[in-house]
N, C-alpha and C positions, 0 to 999 in steps of 0.2 A: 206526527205525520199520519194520514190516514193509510189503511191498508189498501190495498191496489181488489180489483174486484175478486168476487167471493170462486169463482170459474178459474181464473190465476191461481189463488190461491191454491185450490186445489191441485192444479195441476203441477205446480212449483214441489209441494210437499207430498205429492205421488211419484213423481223424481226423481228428488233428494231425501227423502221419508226415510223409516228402518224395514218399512218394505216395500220401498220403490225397486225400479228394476237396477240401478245402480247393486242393491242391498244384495239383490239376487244374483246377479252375474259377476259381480268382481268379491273376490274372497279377503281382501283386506278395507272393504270398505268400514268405515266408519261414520255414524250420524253424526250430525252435530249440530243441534240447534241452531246456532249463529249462523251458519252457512244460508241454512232458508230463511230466517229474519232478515239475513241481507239481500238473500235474491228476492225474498218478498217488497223490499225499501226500494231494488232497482225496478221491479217490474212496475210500481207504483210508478216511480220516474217516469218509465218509458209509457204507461198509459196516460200521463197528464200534464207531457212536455214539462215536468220538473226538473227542479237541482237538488243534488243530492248528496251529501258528503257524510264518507263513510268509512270510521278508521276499525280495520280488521287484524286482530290479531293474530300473529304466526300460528299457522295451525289451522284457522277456520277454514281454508278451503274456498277463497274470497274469487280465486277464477272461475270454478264451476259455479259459484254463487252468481257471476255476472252475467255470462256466457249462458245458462241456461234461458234466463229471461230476456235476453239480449236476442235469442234465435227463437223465442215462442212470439216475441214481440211483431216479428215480419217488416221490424224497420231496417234500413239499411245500416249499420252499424259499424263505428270505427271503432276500435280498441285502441287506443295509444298508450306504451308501455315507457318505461323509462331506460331500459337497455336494451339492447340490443340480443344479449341472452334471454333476455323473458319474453320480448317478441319472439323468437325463434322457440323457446318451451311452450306456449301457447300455441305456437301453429302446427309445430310438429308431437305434440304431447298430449295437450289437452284438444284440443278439436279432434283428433282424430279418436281422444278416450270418448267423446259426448258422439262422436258415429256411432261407435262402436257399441258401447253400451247404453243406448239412446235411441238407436235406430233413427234418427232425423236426417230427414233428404235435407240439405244447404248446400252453399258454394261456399268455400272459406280463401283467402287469400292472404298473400305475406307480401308487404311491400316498402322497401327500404331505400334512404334516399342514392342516389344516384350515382355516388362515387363507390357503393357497393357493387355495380354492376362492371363488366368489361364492356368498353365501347369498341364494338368491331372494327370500324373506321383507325381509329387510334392504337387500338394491336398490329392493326395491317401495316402504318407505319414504322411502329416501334420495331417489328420485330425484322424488317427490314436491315435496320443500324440499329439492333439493340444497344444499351448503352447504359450501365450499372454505376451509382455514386461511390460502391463499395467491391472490392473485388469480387466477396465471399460470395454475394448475392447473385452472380451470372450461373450457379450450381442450380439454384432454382430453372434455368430457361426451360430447359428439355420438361420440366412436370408442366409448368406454362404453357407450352405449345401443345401439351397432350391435352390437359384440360380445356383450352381455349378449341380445340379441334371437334371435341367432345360431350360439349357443358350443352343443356338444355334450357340452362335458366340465367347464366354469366354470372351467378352469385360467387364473390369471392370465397365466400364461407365455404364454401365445396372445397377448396383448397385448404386443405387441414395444416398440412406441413408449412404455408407462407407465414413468416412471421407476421407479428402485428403491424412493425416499422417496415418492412416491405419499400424500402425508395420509390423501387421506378413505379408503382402503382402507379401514382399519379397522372402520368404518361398514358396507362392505362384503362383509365376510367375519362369520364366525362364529367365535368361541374357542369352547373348552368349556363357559367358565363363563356364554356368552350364548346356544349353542343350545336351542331351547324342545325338541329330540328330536323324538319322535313326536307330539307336539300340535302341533308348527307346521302352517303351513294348505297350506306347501310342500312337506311332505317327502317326497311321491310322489315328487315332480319335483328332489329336491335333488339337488347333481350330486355332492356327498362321498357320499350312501349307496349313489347310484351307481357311484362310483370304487371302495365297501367294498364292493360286490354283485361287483363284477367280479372284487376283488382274492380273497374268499372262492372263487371258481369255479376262476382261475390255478391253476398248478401251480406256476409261480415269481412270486413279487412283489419286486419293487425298489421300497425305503423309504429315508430317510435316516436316518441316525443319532440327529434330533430326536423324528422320529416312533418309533422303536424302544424310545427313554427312554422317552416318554410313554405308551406301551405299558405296557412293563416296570414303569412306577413306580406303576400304575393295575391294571394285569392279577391279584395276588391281593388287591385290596381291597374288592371286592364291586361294582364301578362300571365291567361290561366290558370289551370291551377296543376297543382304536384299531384293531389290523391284524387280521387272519386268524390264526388258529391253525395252527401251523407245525408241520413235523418234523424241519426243519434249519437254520439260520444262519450265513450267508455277511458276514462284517462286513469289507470293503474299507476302506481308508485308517483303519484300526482304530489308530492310534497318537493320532487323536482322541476315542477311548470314554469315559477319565475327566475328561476336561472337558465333556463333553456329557455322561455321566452324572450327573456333581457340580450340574450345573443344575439336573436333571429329581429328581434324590432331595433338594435345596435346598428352602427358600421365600425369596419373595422380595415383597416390600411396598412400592411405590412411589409416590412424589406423582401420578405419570402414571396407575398404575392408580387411586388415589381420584379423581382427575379425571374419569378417563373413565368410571368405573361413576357419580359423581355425575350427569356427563351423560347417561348411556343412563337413569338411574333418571327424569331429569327428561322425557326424551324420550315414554317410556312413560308416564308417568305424566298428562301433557297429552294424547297421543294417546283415552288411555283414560278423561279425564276425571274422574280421580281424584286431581288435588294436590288436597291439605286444605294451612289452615294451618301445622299441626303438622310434615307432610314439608315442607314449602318451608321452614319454618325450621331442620328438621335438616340437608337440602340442604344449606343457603346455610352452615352451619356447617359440613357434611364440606369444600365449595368453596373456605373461609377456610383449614379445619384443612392441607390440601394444598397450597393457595400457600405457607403459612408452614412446612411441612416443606422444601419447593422452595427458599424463599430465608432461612430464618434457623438452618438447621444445614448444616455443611461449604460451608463457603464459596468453595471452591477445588476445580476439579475432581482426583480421585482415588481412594484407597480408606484406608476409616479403620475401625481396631479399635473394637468396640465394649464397653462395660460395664466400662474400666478405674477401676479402681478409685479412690478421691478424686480423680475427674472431674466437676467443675460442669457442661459439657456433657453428660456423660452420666444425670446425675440429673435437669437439665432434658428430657434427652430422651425418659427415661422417665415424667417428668411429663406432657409431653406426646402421647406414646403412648398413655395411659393414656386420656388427653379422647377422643382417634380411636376408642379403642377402646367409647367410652361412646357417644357418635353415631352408630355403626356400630352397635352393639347397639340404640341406639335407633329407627333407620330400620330397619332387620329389623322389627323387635315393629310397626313400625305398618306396613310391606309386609305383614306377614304377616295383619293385620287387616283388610284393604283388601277383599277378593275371592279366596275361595278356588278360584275356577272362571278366574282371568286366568291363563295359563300364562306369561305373561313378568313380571307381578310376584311370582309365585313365584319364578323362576326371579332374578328379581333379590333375593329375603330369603334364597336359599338364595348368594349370589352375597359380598351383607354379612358373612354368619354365615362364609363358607369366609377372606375377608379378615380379620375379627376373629379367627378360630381362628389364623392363620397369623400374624397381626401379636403375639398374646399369644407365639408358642412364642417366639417373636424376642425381643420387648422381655422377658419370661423370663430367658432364657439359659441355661437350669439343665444341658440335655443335653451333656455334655461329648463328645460324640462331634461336635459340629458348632463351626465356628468361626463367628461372628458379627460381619458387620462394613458397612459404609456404603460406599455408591459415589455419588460424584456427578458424571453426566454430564451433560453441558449445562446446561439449566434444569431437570434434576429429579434427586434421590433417591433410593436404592433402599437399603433395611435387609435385607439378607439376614441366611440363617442357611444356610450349605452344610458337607456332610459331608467332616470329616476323610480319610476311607477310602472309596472304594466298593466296595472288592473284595469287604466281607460282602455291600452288594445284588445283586452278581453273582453273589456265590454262592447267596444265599435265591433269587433270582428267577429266574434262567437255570442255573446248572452243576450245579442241584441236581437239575433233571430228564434229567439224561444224553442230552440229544440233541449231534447231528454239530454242531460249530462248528470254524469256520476265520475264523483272524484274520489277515490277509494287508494287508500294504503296502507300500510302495517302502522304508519308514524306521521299522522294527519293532525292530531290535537295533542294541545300543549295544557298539563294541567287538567284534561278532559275538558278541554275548552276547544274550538274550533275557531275564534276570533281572532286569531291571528293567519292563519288560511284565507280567512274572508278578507282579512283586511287588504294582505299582499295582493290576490287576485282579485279584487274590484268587484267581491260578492255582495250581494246586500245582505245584511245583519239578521235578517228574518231568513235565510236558506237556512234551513234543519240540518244537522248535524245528528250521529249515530256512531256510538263509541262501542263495539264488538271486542270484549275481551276473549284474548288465547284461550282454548281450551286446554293446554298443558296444565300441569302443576308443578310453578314456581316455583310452590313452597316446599316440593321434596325433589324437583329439578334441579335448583338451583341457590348460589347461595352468593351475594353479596358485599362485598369488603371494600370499605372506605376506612384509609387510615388514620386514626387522629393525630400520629407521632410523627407527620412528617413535615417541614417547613411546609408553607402556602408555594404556591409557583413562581410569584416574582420576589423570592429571595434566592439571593445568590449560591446559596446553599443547596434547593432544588435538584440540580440537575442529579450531584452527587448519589444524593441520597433517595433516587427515583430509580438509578439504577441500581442500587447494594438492592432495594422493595423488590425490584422488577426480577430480579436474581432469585433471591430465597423466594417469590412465589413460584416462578419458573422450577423451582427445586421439589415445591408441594407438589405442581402438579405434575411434573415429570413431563416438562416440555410440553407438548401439544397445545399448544398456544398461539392466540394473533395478540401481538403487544402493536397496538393503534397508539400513532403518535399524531399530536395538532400542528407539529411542525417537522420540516427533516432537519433542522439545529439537532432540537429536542433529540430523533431517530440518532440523526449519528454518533451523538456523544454516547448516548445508551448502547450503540451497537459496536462502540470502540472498546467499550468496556465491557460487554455481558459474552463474547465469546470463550476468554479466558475459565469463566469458571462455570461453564454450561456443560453438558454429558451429553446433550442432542445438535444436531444439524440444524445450524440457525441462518438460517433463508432472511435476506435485506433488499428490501425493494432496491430496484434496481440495478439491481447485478442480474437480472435475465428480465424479458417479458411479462408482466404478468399473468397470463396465463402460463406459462413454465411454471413460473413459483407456483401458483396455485397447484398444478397438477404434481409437483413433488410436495409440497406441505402435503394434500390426499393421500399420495404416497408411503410416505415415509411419516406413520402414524406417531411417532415420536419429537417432532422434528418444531421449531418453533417460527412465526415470520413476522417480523418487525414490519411495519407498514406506516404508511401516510392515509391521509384524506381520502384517494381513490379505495383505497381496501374498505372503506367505513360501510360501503354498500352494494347492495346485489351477489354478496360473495353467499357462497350457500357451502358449507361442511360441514352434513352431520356425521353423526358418530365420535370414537374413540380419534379421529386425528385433532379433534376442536376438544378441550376437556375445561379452557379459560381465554375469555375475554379481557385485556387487559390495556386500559386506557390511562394515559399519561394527564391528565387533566383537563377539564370543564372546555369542550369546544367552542368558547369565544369566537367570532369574528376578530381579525384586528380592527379597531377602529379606525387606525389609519389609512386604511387601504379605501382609495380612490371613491369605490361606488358604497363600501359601505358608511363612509363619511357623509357622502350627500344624502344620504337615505336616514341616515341619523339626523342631518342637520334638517331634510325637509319636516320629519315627526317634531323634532322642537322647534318648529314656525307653529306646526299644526296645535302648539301646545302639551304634548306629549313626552312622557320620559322613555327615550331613546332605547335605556340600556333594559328596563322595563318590558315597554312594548314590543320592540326587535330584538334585540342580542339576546335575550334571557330566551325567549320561545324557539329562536332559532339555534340556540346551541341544545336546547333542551332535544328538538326531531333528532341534530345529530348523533346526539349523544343516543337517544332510543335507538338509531339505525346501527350502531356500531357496538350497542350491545343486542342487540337483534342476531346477530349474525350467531349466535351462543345455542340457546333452544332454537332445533330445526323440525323435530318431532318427539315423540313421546315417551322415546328411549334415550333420547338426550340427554346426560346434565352437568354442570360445570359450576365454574366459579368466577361471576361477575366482579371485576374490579377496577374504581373508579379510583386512583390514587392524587387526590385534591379532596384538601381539607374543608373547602370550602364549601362542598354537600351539605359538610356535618354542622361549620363554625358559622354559616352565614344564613343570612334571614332568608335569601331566596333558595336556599339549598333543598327548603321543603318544597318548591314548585318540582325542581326535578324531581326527587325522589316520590311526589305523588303522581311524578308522571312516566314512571318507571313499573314494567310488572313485577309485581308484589310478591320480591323474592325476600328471603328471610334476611336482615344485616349483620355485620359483625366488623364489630373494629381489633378482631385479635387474629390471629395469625393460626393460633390453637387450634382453632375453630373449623379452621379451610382444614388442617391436618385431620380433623377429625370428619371433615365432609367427604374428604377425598377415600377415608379410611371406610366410610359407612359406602360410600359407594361402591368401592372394589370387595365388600364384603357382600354386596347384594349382587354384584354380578357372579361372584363365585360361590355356590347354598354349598352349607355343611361344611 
């Protein structure tokens, strides 16, 4: 790639330089080469409508790297982050550290999708006849009503003490398909058109990755759009885009969502004094048709193919489909005869009509570009239909209008390869790629152990003896540990057994919220936390309470699961090896992201451990471990005693 002009330049590395004004006014600053090689690669982007992919290792300092050339640039600039935490550290952290020590006049904005917000309309009711799923949860009203009285901005986040699961939220916020728009009696005072007035004015806006879909999936179909019109896009931890994208271009039909539109229809519908017989009895039929999707197909939580072929289940289920779809059409036709001047039973036939469209593509099946298949978590259902590919919506909806994009993350190439990024998102082959190694040092940070002495994973022997491992390392390092599991089987067997002979506080996903567990594992420096999938990323603890990373085996996809089957089966049409081209790269980013979370800075160090034989015993086990930072290995156990030994000997001189 060429450099971006010689005036950029300059001004990039006066900056971020060792004597820019950063150097001078904050006393922990540190240079760091990479930092401005990447902001120099983004400023390039942004002066010559490029693409630009860019994997930054922990450490570099890859927001200020963006952010600066992003606000010299003078384009309008979305940031999209992949949580919901890192939007919020970038707006509240970093933009106001580049005021600060920067002196640059901008407008900056945070803008999150919609169910973040309190919808005023919707608390006036609620709190009316409050009404709680859970006893415990009516302790919260009284903070509710003070914050709602109070709030400038209706971000729930301001509400520190509301759990994550929170029920009645729902009640309380606004989706799309329940805002009345510009008729509600609110919407001077709404705090979302608020958040969209301010986010339009910005010169930079910070969104997450959800809100970006919903954008993007909505923006050329005649129906607005969710953020501001933009002239460049900044997508951070972008190694999440096609799983968040494959959602937002999906449908999805749930026992939950006919539940809950049953109830919002009921809700309006007595407010307004308009149940007739006729909807109370089609009600009470969608009410029926929902519990009986919830408890008499898939019985067992997981995910299941749909419309296989001489399937008694699947013939009954399109029998059944077929009645949802009949009382759904027929609540529309009598919403829509009720009152054509009520803006929310409009807004609910127009609510039916978008459920029945979406429920017919699904029970369907015809588009072969989508795979089609059933999840059942908890007590409810969900019939999706999600896209094979999304790299054609990227390209219809974003690549096609040539503006600056940068895809930047810790864990973007596989192998120091980027082809498999490009291939998932519908990149062409020729976008440049740009591999930024950590400036940490691995090799006296850190130190990783792959065992050779233990069975492979799928023998029955495994489990056993993953947990006697996971025990005596838990021993070396004296707790302070994330033990990352690929499945909760895998977690619970190991957490049935490793309390018994543990000396620390061992924290199980879910036995509290996640963020609770987070905040006591920070806590209680000693203490260890068994996790699933969701812990593998965005968790961030440095110091003395992280001291080992500890993973249960090679992140495979299952192959049998729904979308990852078709997405296999489309690669060998294309002629391609499946486990090759897909599973092998994408277990590789997990695996990076979940020993990622180990080094967070400079005084960090610990003990990587990959307990699967197969790093060492198998021919692709070198793809990972060349795609791993280059910590030193060990297959002995001695060795971590004497790592752990040489560390507490440098933390304490003489």
């Amino acid at each position: 790639m060429s450099q971006p002009s010689s005036s950029k330049t300059t001004q990039i590395a006066s900056l971020l330089g060792p004597e820019g004004p950063l150097a001078r006014t904050w006393p922990n600053y540190e240079y760091r080469s990479g930092q401005i090689e990447m902001a120099e690669k983004v400023s390039y982007a942004f002066e010559h409508d490029d693409i630009v992919l860019i994997e930054a290792g922990t450490g570099t300092g890859k927001t200020l790297a963006y952010l600066v050339p992003a606000l010299l640039s003078g384009r309008k600039t979305i940031v999209s982050t992949g949580t919901k935490n890192l939007q919020e550290q970038i707006f509240d952290k970093d933009i106001p550290f580049i005021r600060r020590h920067l002196g640059r006049g901008f407008k900056a904005a945070c803008l999150k999708g919609r169910e973040n917000y309190l919808c005023l309309y919707r608390y006036k009711n609620f709190i009316r006849e409050p009404s709680f799923f859970l006893a415990g949860e009516a302790v919260f009203l009284d903070a509710l009503k003070r914050w709602a009285e109070t709030t400038t901005v209706g971000d729930r986040a301001e509400l520190t003490d509301l759990p994550d699961d929170f029920l009645p939220w729902p009640d309380l916020s606004a989706p799309g398909d329940r805002c009345l728009g510009s008729k509600c009696p609110d919407f001077k005072d709404c705090f979302l058109q608020k958040a969209r007035r301010t986010a339009a004015a910005a010169d930079l806006v910070v969104v997450n990755h959800h809100l970006f879909m919903a954008d993007l999936a909505i923006r050329d179909q005649g129906h607005g759009e969710v953020i501001p019109s933009y002239e460049a896009v900044i997508f951070d931890e972008a190694h999440q885009l096609e799983e968040v994208a494959t959602q937002y271009f999906g449908l999805s039909v749930s026992s939950w969502r006919l539940s809950e539109f049953k109830r919002d229809t009921e809700r309006v519908l007595k407010q307004a004094k308009e149940m007739n017989p006729g909807l109370k009895k089609a009600l009470t039929f969608l009410e029926h048709h929902s519990e009986s999707l919830a408890l008499n197909f898939f019985g067992r939580e997981g995910e299941f193919e749909l419309w296989i072929e001489e399937d008694p289940v699947m013939d009954r289920l399109r029998e059944f489909g077929a009645e949802v779809l009949a009382v759904l059409d027929n609540i529309a036709a009598r919403l829509e005869a009720v009152k054509q001047d009520e803006e929310e039973i409009e807004t609910l036939a127009f609510r039916a009509r978008t459920i029945s469209s979406e429920l017919s593509f699904i029970l369907e099946g015809r588009d072969s570009a989508y795979v089609y298949w059933a999840e059942r978590r908890s007590a409810g259902v969900f019939l999706r239909a999600s896209p094979i590919e999304v790299g054609l919506f990227f390209q219809e909806k974003l690549f096609a209008h040539g503006l600056p994009l940068v895809f930047t993350s810790a864990t973007l190439a596989t192998d120091r390869s980027f082809s498999y990024f490009k291939e998932r998102l519908g990149l062409l082959p020729e976008v440049e790629g740009c591999v930024l190694d950590s400036p940490f040092d691995y090799n006296r940070q850190s130190l990783l152990y792959v065992p050779r002495h233990l069975p492979p994973p799928q023998n029955n022997r495994f489990l056993d003896s993953l947990a006697a491992e996971i025990g005596q390392l838990l021993n070396l390092s004296k707790g302070r540990a994330f033990v990352l599991f690929t499945s909760y089987r895998n977690l619970n067997y190991v957490a049935e057994r490793l309390p018994k002979q543990l000396n620390w506080p061992c924290l199980i996903q879910g036995q509290a919220p996640r963020s609770a567990l987070l905040d006591r594992f920070r806590r209680d420096t000693d203490s260890v936390l068994l996790a699933t999938q969701s812990f593998w990323q965005g968790v961030d603890v440095p110091g003395e309470s992280l001291s080992a990373v500890i993973i249960d085996k090679l992140p495979f996809s299952p192959p049998d699961k729904p979308l990852i089957k078709a997405r296999m089966q489309k690669l060998r049409e294309e002629g391609l090896d499946p486990f090759m081209s897909y599973q092998i790269p994408e277990a590789i980013i997990t695996l990076k992201q979940g020993l990622g979370r180990l080094v967070r800075s400079r005084t960090d160090h610990g003990l990587l451990a990959v307990l699967d034989t197969r790093m060492v015993n198998r021919h692709y086990g070198k793809k990972f471990l060349r795609s791993l930072p280059p910590s030193p290995m060990t297959h002995d156990q001695t060795q971590i005693a004497e790592f752990f030994k040489g560390i507490s000997e440098e933390k304490t001189p003489g």
